[in-house]
py3Dmol code that shows the C-alpha trace and the ligand (Angstrom):
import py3Dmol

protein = """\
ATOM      1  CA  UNK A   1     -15.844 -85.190 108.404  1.00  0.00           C
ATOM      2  CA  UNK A   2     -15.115 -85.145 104.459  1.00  0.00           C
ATOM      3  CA  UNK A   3     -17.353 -82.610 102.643  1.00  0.00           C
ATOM      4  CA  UNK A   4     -15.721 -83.120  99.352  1.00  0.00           C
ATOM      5  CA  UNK A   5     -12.175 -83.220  98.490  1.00  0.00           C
ATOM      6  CA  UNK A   6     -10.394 -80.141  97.307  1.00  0.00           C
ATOM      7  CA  UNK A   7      -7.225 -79.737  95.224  1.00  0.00           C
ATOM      8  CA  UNK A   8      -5.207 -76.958  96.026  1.00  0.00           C
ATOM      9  CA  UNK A   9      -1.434 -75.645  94.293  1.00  0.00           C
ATOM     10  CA  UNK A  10      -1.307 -72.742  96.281  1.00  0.00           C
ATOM     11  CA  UNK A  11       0.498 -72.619  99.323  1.00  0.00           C
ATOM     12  CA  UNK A  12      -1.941 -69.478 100.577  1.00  0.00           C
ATOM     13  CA  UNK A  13      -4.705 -71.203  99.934  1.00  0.00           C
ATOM     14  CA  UNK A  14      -3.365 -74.545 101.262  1.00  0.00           C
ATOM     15  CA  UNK A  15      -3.073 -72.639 104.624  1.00  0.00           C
ATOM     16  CA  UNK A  16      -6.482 -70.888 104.833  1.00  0.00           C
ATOM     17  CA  UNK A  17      -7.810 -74.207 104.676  1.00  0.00           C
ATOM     18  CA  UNK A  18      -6.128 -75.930 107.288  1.00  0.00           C
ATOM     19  CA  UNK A  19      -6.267 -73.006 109.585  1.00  0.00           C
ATOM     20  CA  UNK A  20     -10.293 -72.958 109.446  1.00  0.00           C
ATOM     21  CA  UNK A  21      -9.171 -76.166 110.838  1.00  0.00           C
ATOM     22  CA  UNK A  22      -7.042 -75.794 113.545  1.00  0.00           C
ATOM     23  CA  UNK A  23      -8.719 -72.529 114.843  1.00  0.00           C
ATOM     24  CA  UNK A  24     -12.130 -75.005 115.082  1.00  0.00           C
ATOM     25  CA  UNK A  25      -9.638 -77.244 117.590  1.00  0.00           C
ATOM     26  CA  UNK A  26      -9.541 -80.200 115.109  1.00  0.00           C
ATOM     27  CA  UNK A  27      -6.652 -82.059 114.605  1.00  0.00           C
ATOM     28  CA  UNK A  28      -4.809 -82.495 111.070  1.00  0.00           C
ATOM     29  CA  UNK A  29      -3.055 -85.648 110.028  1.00  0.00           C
ATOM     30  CA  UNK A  30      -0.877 -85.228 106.933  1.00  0.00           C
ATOM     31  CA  UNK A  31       0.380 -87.909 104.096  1.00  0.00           C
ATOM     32  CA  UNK A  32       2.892 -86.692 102.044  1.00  0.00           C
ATOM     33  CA  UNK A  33       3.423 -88.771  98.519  1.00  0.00           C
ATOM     34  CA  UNK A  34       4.718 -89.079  95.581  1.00  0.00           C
ATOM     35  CA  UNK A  35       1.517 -89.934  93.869  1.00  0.00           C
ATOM     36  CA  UNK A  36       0.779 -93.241  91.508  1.00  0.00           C
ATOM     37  CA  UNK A  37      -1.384 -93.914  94.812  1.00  0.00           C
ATOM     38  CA  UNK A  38      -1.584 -97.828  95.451  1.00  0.00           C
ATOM     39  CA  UNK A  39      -3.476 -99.660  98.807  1.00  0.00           C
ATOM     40  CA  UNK A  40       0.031 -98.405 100.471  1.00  0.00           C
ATOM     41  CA  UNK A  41      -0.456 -94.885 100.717  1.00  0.00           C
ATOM     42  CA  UNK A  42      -4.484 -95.458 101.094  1.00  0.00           C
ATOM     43  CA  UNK A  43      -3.612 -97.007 104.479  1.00  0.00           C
ATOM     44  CA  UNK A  44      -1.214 -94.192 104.993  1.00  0.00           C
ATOM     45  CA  UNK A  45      -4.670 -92.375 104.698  1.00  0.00           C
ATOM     46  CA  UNK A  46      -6.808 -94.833 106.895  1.00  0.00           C
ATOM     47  CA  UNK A  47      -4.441 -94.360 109.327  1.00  0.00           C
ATOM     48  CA  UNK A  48      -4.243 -90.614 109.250  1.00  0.00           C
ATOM     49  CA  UNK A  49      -8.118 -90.134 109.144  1.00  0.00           C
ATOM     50  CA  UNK A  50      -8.346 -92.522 112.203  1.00  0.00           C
ATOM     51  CA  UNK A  51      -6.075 -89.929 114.445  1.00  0.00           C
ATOM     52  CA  UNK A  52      -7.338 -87.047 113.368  1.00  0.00           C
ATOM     53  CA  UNK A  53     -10.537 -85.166 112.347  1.00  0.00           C
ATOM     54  CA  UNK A  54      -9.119 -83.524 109.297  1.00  0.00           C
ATOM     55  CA  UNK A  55      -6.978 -85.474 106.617  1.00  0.00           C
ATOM     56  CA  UNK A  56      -4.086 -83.800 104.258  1.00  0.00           C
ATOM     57  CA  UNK A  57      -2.275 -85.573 101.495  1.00  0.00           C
ATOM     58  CA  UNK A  58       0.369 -84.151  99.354  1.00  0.00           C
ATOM     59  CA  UNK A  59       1.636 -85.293  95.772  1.00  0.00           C
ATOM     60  CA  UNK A  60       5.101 -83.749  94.646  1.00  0.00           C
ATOM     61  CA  UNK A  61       7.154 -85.552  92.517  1.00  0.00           C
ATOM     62  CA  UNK A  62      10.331 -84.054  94.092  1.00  0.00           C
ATOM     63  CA  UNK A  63      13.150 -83.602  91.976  1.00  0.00           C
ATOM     64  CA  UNK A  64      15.382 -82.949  94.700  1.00  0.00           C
ATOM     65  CA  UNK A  65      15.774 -86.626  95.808  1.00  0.00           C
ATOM     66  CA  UNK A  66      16.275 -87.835  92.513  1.00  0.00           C
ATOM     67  CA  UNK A  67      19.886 -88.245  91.363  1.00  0.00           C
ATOM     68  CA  UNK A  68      21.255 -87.810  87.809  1.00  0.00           C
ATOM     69  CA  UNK A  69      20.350 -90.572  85.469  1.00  0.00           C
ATOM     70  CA  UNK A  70      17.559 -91.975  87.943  1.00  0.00           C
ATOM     71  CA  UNK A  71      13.817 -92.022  87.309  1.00  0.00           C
ATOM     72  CA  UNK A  72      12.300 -88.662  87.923  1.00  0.00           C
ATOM     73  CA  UNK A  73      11.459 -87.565  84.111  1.00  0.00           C
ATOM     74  CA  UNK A  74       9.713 -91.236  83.631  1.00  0.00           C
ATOM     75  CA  UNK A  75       7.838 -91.165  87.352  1.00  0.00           C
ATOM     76  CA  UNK A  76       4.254 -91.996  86.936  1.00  0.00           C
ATOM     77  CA  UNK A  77       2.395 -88.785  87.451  1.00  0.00           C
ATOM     78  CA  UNK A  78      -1.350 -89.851  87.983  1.00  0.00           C
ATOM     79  CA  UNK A  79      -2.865 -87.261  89.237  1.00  0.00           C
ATOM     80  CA  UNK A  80      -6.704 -87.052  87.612  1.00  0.00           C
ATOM     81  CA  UNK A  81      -6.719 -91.385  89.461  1.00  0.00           C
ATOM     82  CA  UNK A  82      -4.798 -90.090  92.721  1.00  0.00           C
ATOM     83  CA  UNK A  83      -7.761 -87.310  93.083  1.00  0.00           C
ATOM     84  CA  UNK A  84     -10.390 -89.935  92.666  1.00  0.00           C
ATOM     85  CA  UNK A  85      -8.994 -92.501  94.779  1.00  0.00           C
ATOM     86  CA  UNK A  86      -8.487 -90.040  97.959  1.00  0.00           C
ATOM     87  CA  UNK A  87     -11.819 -88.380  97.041  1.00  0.00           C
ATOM     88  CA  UNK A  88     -13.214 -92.165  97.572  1.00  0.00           C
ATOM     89  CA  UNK A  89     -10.988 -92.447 100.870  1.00  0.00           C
ATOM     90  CA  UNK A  90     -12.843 -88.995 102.221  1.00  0.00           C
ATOM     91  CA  UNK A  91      -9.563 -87.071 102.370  1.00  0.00           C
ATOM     92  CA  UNK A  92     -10.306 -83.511 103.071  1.00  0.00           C
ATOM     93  CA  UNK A  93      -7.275 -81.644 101.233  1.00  0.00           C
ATOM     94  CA  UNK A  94      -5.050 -82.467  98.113  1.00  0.00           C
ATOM     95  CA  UNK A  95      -2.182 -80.034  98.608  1.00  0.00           C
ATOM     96  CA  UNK A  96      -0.378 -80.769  94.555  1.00  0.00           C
ATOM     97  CA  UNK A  97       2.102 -78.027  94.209  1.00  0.00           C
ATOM     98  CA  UNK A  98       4.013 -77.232  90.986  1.00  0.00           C
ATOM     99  CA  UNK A  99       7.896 -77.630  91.211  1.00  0.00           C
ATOM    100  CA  UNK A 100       7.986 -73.360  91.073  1.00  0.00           C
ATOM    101  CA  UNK A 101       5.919 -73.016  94.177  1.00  0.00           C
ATOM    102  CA  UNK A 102       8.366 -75.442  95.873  1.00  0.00           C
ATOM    103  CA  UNK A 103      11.775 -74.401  94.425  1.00  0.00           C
ATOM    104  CA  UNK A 104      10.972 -71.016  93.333  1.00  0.00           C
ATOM    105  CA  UNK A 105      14.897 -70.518  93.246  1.00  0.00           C
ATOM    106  CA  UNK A 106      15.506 -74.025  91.930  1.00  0.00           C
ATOM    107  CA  UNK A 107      17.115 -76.946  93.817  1.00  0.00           C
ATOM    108  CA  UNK A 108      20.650 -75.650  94.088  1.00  0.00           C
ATOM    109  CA  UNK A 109      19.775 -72.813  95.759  1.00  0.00           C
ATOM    110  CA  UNK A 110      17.595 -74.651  97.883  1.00  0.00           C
ATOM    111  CA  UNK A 111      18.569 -74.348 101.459  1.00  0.00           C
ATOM    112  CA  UNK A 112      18.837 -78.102 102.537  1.00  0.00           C
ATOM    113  CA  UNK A 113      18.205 -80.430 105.703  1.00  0.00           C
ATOM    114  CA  UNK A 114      20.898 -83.186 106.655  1.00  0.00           C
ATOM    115  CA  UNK A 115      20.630 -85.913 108.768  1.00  0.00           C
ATOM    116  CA  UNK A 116      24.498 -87.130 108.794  1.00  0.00           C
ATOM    117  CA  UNK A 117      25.386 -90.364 109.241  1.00  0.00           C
ATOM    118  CA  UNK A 118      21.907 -92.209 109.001  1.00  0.00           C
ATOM    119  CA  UNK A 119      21.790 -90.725 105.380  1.00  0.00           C
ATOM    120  CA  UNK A 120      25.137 -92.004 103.958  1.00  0.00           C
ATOM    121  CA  UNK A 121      24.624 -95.692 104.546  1.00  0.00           C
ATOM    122  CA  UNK A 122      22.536 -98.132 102.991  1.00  0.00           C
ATOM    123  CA  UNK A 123      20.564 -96.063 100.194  1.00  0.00           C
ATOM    124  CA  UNK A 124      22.393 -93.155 100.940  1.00  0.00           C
ATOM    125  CA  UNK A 125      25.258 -94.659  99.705  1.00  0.00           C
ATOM    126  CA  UNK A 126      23.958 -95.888  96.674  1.00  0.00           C
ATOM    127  CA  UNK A 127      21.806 -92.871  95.635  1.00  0.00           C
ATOM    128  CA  UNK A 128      24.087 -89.714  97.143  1.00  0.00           C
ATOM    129  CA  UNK A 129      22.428 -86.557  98.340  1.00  0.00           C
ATOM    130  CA  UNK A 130      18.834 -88.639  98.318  1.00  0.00           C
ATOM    131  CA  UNK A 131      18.075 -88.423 102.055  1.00  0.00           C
ATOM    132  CA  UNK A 132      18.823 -84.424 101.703  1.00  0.00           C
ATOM    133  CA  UNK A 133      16.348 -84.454  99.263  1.00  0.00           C
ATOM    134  CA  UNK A 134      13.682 -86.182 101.322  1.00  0.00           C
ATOM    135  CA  UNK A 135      14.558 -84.510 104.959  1.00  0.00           C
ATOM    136  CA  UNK A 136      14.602 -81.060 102.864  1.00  0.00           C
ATOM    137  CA  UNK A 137      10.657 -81.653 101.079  1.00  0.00           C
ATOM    138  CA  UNK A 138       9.687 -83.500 104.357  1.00  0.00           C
ATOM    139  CA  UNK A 139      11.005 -80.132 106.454  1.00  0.00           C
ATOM    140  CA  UNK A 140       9.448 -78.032 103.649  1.00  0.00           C
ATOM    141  CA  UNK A 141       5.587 -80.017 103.622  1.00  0.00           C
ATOM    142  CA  UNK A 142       6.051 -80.005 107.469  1.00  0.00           C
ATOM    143  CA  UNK A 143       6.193 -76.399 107.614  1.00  0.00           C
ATOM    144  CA  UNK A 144       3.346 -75.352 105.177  1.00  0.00           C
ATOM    145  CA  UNK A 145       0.532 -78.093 106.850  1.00  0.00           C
ATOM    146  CA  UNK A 146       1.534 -78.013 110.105  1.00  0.00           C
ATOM    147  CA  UNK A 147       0.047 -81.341 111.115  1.00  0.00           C
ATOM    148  CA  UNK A 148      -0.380 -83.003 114.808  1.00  0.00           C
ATOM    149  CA  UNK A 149       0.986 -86.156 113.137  1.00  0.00           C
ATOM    150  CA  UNK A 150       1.908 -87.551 109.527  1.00  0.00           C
ATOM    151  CA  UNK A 151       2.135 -90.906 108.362  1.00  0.00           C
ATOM    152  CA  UNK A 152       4.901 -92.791 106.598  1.00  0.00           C
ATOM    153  CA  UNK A 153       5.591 -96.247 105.610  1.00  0.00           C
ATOM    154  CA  UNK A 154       7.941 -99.067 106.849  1.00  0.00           C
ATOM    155  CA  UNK A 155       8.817-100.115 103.348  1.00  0.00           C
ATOM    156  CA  UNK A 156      10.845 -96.826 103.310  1.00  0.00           C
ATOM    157  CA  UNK A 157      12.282 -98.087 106.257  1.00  0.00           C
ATOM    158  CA  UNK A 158      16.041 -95.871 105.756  1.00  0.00           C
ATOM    159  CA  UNK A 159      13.400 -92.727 104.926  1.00  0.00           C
ATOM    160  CA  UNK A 160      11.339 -93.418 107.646  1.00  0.00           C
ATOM    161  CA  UNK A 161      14.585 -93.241 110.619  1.00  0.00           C
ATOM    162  CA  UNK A 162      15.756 -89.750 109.084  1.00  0.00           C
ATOM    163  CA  UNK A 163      12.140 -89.033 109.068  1.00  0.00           C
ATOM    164  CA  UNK A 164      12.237 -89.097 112.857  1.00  0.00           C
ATOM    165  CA  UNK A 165      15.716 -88.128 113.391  1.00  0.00           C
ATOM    166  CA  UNK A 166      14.961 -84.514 111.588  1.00  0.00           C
ATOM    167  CA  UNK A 167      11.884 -84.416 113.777  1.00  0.00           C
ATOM    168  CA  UNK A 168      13.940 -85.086 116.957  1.00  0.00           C
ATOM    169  CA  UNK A 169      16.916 -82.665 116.122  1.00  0.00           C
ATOM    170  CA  UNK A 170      15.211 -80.259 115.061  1.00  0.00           C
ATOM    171  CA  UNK A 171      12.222 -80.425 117.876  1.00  0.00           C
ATOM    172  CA  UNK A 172       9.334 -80.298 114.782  1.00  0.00           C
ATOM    173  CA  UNK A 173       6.559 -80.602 116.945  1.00  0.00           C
ATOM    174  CA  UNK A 174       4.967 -83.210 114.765  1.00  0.00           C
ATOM    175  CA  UNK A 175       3.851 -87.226 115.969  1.00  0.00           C
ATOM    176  CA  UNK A 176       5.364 -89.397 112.777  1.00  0.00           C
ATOM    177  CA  UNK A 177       3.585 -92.754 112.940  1.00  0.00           C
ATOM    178  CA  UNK A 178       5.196 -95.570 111.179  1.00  0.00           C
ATOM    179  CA  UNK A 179       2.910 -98.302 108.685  1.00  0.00           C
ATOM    180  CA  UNK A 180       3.801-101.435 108.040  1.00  0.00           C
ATOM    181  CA  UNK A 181       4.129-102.673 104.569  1.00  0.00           C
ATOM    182  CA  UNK A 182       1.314-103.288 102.527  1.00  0.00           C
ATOM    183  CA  UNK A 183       1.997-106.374  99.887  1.00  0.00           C
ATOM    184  CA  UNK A 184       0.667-108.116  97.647  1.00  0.00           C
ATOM    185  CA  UNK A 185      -1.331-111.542  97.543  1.00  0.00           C
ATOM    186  CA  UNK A 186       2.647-112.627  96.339  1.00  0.00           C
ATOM    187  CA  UNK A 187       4.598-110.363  98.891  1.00  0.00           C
ATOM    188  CA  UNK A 188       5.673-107.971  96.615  1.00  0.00           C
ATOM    189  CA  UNK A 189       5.678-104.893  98.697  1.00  0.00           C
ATOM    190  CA  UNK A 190       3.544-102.619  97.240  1.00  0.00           C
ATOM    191  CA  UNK A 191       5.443 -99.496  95.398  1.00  0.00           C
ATOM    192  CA  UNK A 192       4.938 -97.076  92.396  1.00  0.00           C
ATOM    193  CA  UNK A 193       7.976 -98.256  90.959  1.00  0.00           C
ATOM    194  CA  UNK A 194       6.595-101.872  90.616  1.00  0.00           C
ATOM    195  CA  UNK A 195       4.763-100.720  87.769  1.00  0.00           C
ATOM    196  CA  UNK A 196       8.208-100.611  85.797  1.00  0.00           C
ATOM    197  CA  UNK A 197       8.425-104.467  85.558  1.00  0.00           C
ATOM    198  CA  UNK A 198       7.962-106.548  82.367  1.00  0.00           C
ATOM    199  CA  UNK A 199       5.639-109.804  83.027  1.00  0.00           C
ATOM    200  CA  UNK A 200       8.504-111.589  83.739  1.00  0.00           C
ATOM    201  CA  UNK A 201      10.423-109.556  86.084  1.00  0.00           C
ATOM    202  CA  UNK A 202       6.719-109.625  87.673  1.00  0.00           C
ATOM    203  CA  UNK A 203       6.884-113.100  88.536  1.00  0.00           C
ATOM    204  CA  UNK A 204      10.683-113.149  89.876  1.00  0.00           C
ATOM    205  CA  UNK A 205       9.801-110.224  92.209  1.00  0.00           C
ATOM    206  CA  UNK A 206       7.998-111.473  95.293  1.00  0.00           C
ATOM    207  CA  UNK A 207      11.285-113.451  95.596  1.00  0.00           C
ATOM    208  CA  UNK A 208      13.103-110.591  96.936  1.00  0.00           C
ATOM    209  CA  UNK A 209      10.279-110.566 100.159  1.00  0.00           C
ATOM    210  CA  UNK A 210      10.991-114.950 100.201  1.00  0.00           C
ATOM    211  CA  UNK A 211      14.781-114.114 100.654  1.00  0.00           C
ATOM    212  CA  UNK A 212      14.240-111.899 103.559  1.00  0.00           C
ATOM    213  CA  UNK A 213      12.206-114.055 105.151  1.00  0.00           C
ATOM    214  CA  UNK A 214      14.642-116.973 104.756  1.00  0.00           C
ATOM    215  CA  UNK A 215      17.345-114.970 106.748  1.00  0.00           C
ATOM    216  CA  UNK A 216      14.803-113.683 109.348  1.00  0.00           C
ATOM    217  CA  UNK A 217      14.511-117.226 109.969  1.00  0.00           C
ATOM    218  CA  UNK A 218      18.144-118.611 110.148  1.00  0.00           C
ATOM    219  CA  UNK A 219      18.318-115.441 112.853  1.00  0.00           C
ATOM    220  CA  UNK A 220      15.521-116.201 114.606  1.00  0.00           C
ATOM    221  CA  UNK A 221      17.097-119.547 115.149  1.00  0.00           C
ATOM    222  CA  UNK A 222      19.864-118.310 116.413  1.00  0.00           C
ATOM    223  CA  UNK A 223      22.251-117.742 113.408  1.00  0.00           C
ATOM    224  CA  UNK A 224      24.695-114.543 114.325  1.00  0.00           C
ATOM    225  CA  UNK A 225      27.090-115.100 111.635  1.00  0.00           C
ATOM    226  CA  UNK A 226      25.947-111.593 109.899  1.00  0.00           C
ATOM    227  CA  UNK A 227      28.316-111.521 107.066  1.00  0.00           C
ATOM    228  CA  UNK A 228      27.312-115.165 105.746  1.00  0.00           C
ATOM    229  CA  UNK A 229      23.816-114.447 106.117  1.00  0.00           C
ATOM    230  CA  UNK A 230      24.081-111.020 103.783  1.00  0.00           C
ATOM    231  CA  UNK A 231      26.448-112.763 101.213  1.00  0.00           C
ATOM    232  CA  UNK A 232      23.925-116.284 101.278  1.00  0.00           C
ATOM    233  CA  UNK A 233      21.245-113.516 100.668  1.00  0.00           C
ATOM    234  CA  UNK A 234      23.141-111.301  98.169  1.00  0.00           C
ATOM    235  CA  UNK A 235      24.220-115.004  96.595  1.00  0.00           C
ATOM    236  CA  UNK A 236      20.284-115.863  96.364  1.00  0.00           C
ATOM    237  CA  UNK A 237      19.384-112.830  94.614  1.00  0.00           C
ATOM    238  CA  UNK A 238      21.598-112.681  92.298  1.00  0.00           C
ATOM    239  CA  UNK A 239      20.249-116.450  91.940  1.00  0.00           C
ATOM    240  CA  UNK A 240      16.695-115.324  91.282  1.00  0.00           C
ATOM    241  CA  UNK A 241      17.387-112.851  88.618  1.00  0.00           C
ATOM    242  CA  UNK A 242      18.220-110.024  90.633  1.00  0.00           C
ATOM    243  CA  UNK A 243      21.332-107.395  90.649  1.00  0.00           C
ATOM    244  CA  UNK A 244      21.698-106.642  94.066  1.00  0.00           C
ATOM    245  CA  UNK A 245      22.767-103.048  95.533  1.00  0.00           C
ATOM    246  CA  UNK A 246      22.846-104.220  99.110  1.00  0.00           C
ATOM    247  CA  UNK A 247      21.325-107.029 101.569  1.00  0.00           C
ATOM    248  CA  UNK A 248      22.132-105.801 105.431  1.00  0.00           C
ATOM    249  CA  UNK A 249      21.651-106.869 108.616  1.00  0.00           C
ATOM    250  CA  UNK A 250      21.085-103.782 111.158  1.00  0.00           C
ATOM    251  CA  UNK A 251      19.960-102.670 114.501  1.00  0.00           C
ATOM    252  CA  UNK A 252      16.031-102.280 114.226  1.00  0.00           C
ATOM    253  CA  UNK A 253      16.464 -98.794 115.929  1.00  0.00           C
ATOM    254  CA  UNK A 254      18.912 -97.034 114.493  1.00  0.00           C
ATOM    255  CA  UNK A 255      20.390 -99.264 111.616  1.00  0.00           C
ATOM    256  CA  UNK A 256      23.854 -99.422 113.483  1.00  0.00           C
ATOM    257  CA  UNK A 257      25.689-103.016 112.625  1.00  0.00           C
ATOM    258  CA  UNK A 258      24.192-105.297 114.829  1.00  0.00           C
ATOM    259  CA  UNK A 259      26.659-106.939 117.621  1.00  0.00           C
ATOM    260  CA  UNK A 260      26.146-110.791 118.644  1.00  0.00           C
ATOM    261  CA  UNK A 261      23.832-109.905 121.379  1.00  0.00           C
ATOM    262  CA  UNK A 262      21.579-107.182 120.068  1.00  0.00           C
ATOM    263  CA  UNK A 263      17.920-108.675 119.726  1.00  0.00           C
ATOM    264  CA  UNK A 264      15.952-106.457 117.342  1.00  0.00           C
ATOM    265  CA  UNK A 265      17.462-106.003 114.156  1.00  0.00           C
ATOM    266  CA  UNK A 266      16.291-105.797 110.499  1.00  0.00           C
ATOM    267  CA  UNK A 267      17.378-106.888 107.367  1.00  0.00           C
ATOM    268  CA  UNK A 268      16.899-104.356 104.571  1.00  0.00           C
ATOM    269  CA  UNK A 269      17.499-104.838 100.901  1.00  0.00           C
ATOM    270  CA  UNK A 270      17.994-103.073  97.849  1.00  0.00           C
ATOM    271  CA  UNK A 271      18.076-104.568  94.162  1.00  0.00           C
ATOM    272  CA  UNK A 272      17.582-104.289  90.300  1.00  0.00           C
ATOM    273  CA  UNK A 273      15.080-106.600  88.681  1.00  0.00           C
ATOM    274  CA  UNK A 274      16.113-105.575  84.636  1.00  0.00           C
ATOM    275  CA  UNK A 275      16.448-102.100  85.590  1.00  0.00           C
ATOM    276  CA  UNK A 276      13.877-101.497  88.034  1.00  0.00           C
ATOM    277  CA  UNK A 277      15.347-100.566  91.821  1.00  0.00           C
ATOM    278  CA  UNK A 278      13.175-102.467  94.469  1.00  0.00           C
ATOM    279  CA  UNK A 279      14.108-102.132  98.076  1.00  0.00           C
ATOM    280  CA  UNK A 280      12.445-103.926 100.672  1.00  0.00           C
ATOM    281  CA  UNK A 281      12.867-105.144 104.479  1.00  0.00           C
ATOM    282  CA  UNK A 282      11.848-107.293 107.036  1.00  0.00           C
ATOM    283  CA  UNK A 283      12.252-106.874 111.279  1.00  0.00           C
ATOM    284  CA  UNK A 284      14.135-109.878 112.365  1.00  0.00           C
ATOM    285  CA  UNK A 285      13.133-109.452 115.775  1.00  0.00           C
TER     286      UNK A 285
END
"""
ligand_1 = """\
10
PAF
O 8.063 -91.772 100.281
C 7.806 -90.908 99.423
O 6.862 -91.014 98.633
C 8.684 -89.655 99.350
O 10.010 -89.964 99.610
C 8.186 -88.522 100.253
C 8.224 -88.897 101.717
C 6.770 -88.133 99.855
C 9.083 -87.289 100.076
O 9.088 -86.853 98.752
"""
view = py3Dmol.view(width=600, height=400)
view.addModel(protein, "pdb")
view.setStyle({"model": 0}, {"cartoon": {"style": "trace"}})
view.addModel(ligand_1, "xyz")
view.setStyle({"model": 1}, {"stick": {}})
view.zoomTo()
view.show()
């Protein structure tokens, strides 16, 4: 039950709150963001306030998963439209921290959570020390809200596995429940970042969503030549305009390279329009 939205920076406060909460026996679904809220994260929310009596969303911009030279100075902070848009999806808590409250010490002294192995590939290897970034906030948000469950999305599909493999190794007592993508009319999955385009990079987009689903076909039919299918994708890209950073075809469940006779895999991609970074991915299964 929503009585009204509040905003809090505090991490004090942020807890009275949500302990009122838990002491009453309700149950506390969290959404932690970036902000620049799009229909995404609002079903991130839907899906949240459907589990759960009591509904938290963060917004940190979190410098620790940015690397040098990448976008974190030009990030679209929106927070006056972010407020209004949860206040009109009944959230119950805003937690919107300063950078101080989070690294009162600064990043480097940070202590830091690694997932090996599932964060060097893919966009680990293209963005070092990213996934250390997002396990460490994730950790960090975890531990201040204390929610029965949070909710991710599948776009992030790379975030979403170290997401769970923290939770697992570390035995955080928390449910993560995965979203599918939300796109739009086009199939450009919806992100923040697609606000960076020009018109024209606009209109090339949704082909990086057509791509995918070209190769989920060819290996739904049966195709198992792997490395053809990622160069013929990598070779279309770079067809439609784009600069690609990787096009890969893994195991669904833990992004290990698919042998001939594993069933459920996923192809995940990663590439500049101009010099926008899109990622995207589709289950092959
Ligand atoms: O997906 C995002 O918006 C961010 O990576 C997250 C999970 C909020 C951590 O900063």
């Amino acid at each position: 039950m929503s009585n009204g939205m509040e905003t809090v920076s505090d991490i004090e406060r942020l807890r009275q709150r949500i302990g009122s909460w838990r002491k009453a026996g309700e149950r506390i679904g969290f959404v932690p963001t970036m902000g620049n809220l799009h229909a995404g994260h609002l079903a991130l929310v839907d899906a949240a306030k459907g589990q759960c009596e009591r509904s938290v969303v963060s917004i940190f911009v979190n410098s620790m998963q940015f690397g040098e030279g990448e976008d974190f100075d030009s990030y679209p902070r929106t927070l006056k439209e972010d407020q209004h848009k949860l206040e009109q999806a009944g959230v119950d808590l805003l937690f919107a921290p300063s950078g101080t409250t989070i690294y009162p010490q600064g990043n480097q002294a940070q202590t830091r959570v690694e997932v090996p192995e599932l964060s060097d590939i893919l966009c680990g290897a293209s963005r070092p020390g990213h996934f250390v970034g997002v396990a460490t906030i994730v950790c960090k948000l975890f531990n201040y809200v204390q929610p029965d469950l949070a909710v991710f999305g599948e776009k992030d599909y790379q975030q979403l596995m170290v997401i769970r493999r923290m939770v697992a190794d570390l035995a955080i007592p928390i449910e993560i429940v995965g979203l599918p993508t939300v796109r739009e009319a086009d199939g450009l999955a919806k992100s923040s970042r697609n606000g960076y385009l020009s018109v024209d990079e606009r209109k090339q987009a949704p082909k990086l969503y057509e791509i995918l689903n070209i190769t989920a076909e060819s290996l739904r039919s049966g195709e198992r030549n792997y490395a053809l299918l990622e160069s013929n994708g990598a070779d279309m890209l770079r067809s439609a305009g784009f600069k690609p950073d990787y096009f890969s075809i893994r195991r669904a469940h833990d992004l290990a390279l698919p042998g001939r006779e594993d069933q459920h895999l996923v192809i995940l991609a990663a590439a500049y329009m101009g010099t926008t970074r899109l990622i995207d991915n589709l289950n092959a299964a």
